[in-house]
Structure formats: C-alpha cells, structure tokens
C-alpha angles and dihedrals in degrees: 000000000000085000086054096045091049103049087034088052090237121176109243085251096060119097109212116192112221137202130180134213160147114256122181083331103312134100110260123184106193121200143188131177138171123251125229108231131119082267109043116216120187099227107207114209131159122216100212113197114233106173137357088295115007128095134190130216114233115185109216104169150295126259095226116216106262107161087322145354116291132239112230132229122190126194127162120223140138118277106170134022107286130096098249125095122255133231110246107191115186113196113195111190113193109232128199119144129144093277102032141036124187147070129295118220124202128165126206115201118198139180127250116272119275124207110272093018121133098181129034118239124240121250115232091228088072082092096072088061095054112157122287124182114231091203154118132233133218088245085062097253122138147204135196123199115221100213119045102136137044093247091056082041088050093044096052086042090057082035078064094045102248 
C-alpha cells in the first residue's frame, strides 16, 4: 500500500485498497479510495507497470455518492471481439432510507488500455448492466438485481456471444 500512496500522490491518512493482477500480460495494481469530502466517492485507478520501475495512471472510473459510498468488485473478461480482456467493475451502494432498504448494483465495463491513453473508455455494453436495486420497500415489494457478482456479469457477457 506505501508503494500505491506514493505513485498515486496519497496523503499518509488515506487507506487505498489494492488489488494486483495480470492484465493482457502486464502488472496491473488496481486502487480505490474513498475521498474525504462532505460527499465520499470511491475513485478507481490502475498503476500498469511499463518498465522495471515505472508505472502509469490509468483513471477507471469513480464510485459516485448515491445514498453512500459504494464497495468495489473487479473481474477481467472479454467484452468485444478482440482478443484483449476486458475490465468488469462491479459498484454496490448500500441503500437504507425510510422507503427502501438494499443494495444497488451497477457493472462498467471498460476496454482494455490503449498507448497514450490516461483514462479507459467505456464499453457500450455497459448498458446492459444499468443499475438495479436489489431492495425492499416498506409496501412489501421487492427487487433482485441480476448481476451482483463477476461471474453473473461473465455469464450474460458469453449469453451475448463475447
């Protein structure tokens, strides 16, 4: 975690998770924090090793605040034609307000990083993985979310034939 807080630029207070991995054949060391604002976001970058000691920053993504700050799942799949994983990113927001009470899911999908790039692009398959509440409301009616988890992400991703 030192090694995040110091290419990321992080005060010595913050509390990155961290989570490494091979992706299309490169280290990647992917981190999300929460911010410390009256209104909390979880930022989502990845560190890519491109040589012995240097890193790049790649920007994913950012948790939003909607009704709290959200966990964060990452899984890796393909999600368009070529032969390159994809990134799956999984947001959970915890929701209890005086009606509902739940989680709601949401996946990014984003394409594998391209030279030069800062930022990863959005897939347009994202839409497909809109956010559903997993909930219940105070009237007794319920919702399920289909895809809570990588492996349901993985499962509708081969469904549409990637």
């Amino acid at each position: 975690m030192a090694f995040a807080k110091r290419v990321v630029g992080f005060s010595n207070e913050a509390d990155p998770h961290t989570t490494a991995v091979s992706w299309n054949g490169l280290q990647t060391l992917f981190v999300d924090y929460e911010t410390t604002d009256e209104y909390p976001e979880r930022p989502l970058v990845a560190l890519q090793q491109q040589s012995e000691n240097g890193y790049r920053t790649i920007q994913i993504t950012v948790g939003e605040q909607e009704g709290g700050t959200p966990d964060i799942a990452l899984g890796l799949a393909n999600a368009d034609h070529d032969p390159a994983k994809e990134l799956i990113v999984i947001l959970a927001w915890p929701q209890k307000h005086y009606d509902v009470e739940g989680t709601l899911y949401e996946a990014r999908i984003f394409d594998s990083p391209k030279p030069g790039r800062k930022a990863l692009a959005q897939l347009k398959v994202s839409q497909k993985f809109d956010a559903t509440c997993d909930c219940s409301w105070r009237d007794g009616t319920t919702e399920r979310s289909r895809f809570k988890t990588i492996a349901a992400v993985k499962a509708e991703l081969k469904r549409l034939g990637y």
